[in-house]
N, C-alpha and C positions, 0 to 999 in steps of 0.2 A: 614643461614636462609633458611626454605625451601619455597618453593613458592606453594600456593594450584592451585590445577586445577579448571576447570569449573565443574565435577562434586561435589565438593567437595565443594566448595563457595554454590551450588544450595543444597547442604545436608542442609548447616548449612544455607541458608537462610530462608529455609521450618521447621526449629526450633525455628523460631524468632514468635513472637504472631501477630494475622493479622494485628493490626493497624503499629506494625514495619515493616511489611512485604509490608504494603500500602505503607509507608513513604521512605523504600530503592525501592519502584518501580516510582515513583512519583520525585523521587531524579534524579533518572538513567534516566527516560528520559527525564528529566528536562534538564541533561548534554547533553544528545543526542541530543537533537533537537537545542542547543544553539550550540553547538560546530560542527555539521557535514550536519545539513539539515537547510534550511534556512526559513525563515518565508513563514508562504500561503499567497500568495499576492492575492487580490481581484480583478476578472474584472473590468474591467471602457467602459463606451461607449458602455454597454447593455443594453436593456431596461429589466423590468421586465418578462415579457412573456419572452423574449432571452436567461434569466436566466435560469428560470424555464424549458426553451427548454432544456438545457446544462443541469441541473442536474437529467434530468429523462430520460436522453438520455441512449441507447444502442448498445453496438457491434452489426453492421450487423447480422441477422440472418445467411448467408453465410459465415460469418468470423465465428460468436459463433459455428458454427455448427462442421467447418473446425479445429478452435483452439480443439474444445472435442476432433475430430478426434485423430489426431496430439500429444494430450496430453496423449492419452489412445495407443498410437505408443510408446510413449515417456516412460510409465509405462512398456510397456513390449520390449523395446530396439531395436525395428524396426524400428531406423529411419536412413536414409539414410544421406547422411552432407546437399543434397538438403534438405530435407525432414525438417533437425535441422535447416536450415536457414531458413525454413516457419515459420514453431516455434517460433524463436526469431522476427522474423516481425510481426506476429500478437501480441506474447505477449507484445513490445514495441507499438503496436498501442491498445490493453488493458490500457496496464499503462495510454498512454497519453491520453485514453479514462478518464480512472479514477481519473488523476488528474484534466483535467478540469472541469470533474463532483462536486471533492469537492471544488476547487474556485466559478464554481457556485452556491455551498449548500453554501460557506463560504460568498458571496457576499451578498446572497440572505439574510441571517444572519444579514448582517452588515447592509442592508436597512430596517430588523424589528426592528431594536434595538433601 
């Protein structure tokens, strides 16, 4: 039996007509998200305005400014292991930027509904 690769699943997936092509994307991260990342949980013990703070929130101008730096270092392979471990500190305080932005958009969600 031979086993396809990743280009080779993505050929023949780009052959299928788009509503199958909705229905294997819709499928895949159906499994993804059930089986590897866990539900968005909603804040509790915010008020509205609080919410709204948290979801239009933004990286420090000094950070965003720093992270471009960093990243356009990073494009052309100047960066020193200090330099790599900036990098990773700010991009982890992005993420955690951005995930409590979307539990705010998600919370905010769940008190329109």
């Amino acid at each position: 039996m031979v086993t396809p690769d990743f280009q080779q699943i993505l050929i023949a997936a780009r052959q299928l007509p788009k509503s199958a092509q909705a229905k294997l994307v819709a499928a895949l991260l159906q499994e993804h998200g059930s089986a590897h990342t866990p539900p968005l949980e909603p804040l509790t013990g915010l008020s509205e305005a609080e919410l709204q703070a948290l979801a239009t929130s933004v990286l420090a101008p000094v950070h965003a400014k720093r992270l471009t730096q960093l990243l356009r270092l990073n494009r052309e392979q100047k960066l020193t292991r200090a330099l790599q471990a900036e990098l990773d500190t700010l991009l982890e305080e992005s993420d955690r930027l951005a995930l409590v932005k979307a539990k705010a958009t998600y919370t905010l969600s769940l008190l329109k509904a």
